[in-house]
Structure formats: structure tokens, C-alpha cells
C-alpha positions in Angstrom: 68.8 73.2 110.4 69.2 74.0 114.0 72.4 73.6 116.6 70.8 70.4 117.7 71.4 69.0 114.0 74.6 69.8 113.2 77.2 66.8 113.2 78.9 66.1 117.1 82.3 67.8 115.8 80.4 70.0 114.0 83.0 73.4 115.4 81.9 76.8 115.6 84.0 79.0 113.8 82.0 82.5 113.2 79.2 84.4 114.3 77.4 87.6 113.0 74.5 89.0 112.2 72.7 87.0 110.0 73.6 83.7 111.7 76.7 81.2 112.1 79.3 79.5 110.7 80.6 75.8 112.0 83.4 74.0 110.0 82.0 70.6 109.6 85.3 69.2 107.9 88.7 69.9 106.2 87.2 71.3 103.3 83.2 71.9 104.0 81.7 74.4 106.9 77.7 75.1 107.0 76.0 78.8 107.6 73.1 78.8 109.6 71.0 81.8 109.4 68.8 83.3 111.7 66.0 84.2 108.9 65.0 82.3 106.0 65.5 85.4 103.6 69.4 85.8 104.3 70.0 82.5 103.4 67.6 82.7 100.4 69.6 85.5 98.9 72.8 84.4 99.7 72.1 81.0 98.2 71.2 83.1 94.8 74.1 85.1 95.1 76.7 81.7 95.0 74.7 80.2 92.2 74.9 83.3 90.0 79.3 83.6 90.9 79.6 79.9 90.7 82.5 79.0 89.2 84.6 82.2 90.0 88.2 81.5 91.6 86.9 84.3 94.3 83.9 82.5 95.9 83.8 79.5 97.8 82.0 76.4 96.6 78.4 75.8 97.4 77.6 71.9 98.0 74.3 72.0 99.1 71.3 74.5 101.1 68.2 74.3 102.8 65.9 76.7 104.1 67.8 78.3 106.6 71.6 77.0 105.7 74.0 76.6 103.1 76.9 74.3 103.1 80.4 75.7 101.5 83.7 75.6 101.0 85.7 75.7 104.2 88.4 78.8 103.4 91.5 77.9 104.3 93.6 81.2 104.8 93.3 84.2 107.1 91.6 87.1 106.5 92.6 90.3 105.3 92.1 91.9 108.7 94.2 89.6 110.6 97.2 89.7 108.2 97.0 94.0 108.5 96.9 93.5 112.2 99.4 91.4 112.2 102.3 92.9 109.8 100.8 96.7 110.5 100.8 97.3 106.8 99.3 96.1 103.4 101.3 94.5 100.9 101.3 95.2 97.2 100.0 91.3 96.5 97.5 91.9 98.8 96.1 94.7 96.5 96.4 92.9 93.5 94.6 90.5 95.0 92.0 92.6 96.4 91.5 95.0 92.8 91.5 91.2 90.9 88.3 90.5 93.5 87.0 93.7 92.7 86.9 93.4 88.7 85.7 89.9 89.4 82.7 91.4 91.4 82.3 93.7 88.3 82.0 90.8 86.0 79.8 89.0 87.8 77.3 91.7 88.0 77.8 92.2 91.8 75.7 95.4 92.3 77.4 95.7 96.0 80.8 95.7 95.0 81.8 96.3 98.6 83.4 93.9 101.3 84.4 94.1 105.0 88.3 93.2 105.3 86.9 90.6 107.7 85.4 88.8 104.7 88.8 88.5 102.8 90.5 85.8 103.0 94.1 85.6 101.8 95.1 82.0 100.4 98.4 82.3 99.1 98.9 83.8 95.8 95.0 84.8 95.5 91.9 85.3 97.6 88.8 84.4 98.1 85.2 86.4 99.6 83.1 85.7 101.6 79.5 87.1 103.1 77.6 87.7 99.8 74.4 88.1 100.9 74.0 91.5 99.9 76.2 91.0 96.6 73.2 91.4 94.4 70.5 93.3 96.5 72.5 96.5 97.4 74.1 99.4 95.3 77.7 100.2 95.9 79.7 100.9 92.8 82.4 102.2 95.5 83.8 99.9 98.2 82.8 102.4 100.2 83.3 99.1 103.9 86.4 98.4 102.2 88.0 101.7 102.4 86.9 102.7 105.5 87.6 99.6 106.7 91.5 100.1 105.4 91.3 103.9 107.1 90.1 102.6 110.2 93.0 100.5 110.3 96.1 102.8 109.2 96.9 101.3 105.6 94.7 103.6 103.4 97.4 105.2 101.7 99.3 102.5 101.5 96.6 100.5 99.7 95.5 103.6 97.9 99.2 104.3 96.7 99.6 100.3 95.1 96.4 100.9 93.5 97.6 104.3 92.0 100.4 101.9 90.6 98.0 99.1 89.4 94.7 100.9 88.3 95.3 104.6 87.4 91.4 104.7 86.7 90.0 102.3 89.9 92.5 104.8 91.9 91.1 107.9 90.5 87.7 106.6 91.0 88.4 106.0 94.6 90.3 108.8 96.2 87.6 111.3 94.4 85.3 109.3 96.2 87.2 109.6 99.5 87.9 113.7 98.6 84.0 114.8 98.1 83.3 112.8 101.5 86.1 114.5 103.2 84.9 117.8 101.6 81.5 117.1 102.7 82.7 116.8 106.1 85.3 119.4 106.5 88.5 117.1 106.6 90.0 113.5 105.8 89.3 112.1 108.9 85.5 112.2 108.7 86.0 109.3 106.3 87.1 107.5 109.1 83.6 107.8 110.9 
């Protein structure tokens, strides 16, 4: 599938590396990849989560595009930005997505806050190409993604109150890189 096949109202909606999105209705949008391969593995990746609450729908795929759910909701980036903090939901939501990942035998279970999406009372990801082709047992994006922005210890401090272990995990994590550096902001680089 190229541009020139795509429906008339066929809307462009995101753009990255591996291709775009284009919302082709209330409820359906259609990734177009640049290379064969990314959409090869990210159509393997929704067929093994299908069915989870955390991952859009997949209706149909071709070589070089899959068609999915259209997420209605804003993601996790945006709503930081916007209230210049993170709220305790807004963990829960994102350690719920995390043990999902977990379940589901993610072997990347990792996320940019850009591929969040917040819909009301839970969430959904999106982006899985590299859900099942890369090791990260540490959201390693996530958290620096969370730094980068000012709510890390916010968000780490709601997870200290939600997952004694998952927060223990992480902030070791976060300490031996800081460590290795010399101080706590070189987790921000």
C-alpha cells in the first residue's frame, strides 16, 4: 500500500521512523511502513497480544501495512505536558500495562510515553514492533522518558505505593546507572 491508495479522507495522523499512520475512520487507522520487515514483525507482535485490553485491534495487513484500532485518547506525553505532573491512575495504568507486557511474553517491556495512550479509566500501547525482538526487562525509554520530563519521582513514588518489588527493581536500575555515571542526572542523557 502506498499514499496514492489510501481512501480520499484517508488523514494523516503520525509519522516516525518506520512509516505512517492515517486515521481512515472513527474507529480504524492504517500504518504504512517504509520496509516490509517492520510491518512483518509488528503484524506478529498484535497476533501474539490479541485479545489483551492493552493493544489495539488488528483488522487486517499486507505486506507493508496493517490496519488497527483507531485509539481514541491522548497520549501519556501530552497529558504530562499538559497538567506538569503524573497522576497516581496514570501509574496504575502504566504498571497494569507493564504486567500485561510480562504476561504476554513481551521480551521489550519498554515504551516511549508517546506510545501511551490514556482512555479513561485504562490505557492502551502502541508501536510494538520491537515488543518481541528486543531485550528490556527494565523500561529503561519509559523512565528516561518520565526524567526527561520532570515527573520521575513522582511516578517512581506511586509505584513505591503500588509495587514495592517493580519499584525496587527500578530505582536500583536508575542508582547503578547514576553510579556508573557519577550522579542522577546522567540518567537523563
Amino acid at each position: 500500500m502506498d499514499i496514492h491508495q489510501l481512501p480520499a479522507d484517508a488523514v494523516l495522523i503520525g509519522r516516525g521512523k518506520q512509516g505512517a499512520v492515517y486515521k481512515l475512520s472513527s474507529d480504524r487507522c492504517v500504518k504504512v511502513y517504509k520496509k516490509e520487515k517492520h510491518a512483518a514483525k509488528e503484524y506478529r507482535s498484535y497476533c501474539l497480544a490479541e485479545g489483551s485490553p492493552f493493544i489495539p485491534k488488528i483488522y487486517e495487513h499486507g505486506s507493508n501495512y496493517l490496519v488497527l484500532e483507531y485509539i481514541q485518547g491522548e497520549p501519556l506525553s501530552k497529558a504530562i505536558e499538559k497538567n506538569q505532573t503524573i497522576t497516581r491512575i496514570e501509574c496504575e495504568h502504566i504498571l497494569n500495562m507493564i504486567h500485561e507486557m510480562t504476561r504476554l511474553g513481551f521480551t521489550r517491556i519498554d515504551t516511549a510515553l508517546f506510545h501511551i495512550y490514556i482512555q479513561g479509566d485504562s490505557c492502551k500501547i502502541i508501536d510494538l514492533v520491537n515488543s518481541y525482538h528486543r531485550q528490556y526487562s527494565i523500561p529503561k525509554v519509559m523512565l528516561k522518558g518520565l526524567a526527561k520530563v520532570g515527573v520521575l519521582q513522582p511516578f517512581l513514588q506511586h509505584i513505591k505505593e503500588l509495587d514495592t518489588d517493580i519499584y525496587k527493581k527500578w530505582t536500583d536500575y536508575i542508582v547503578t546507572r547514576s553510579e556508573r555515571y557519577g550522579d542522577l542526572q546522567a540518567f537523563n542523557e
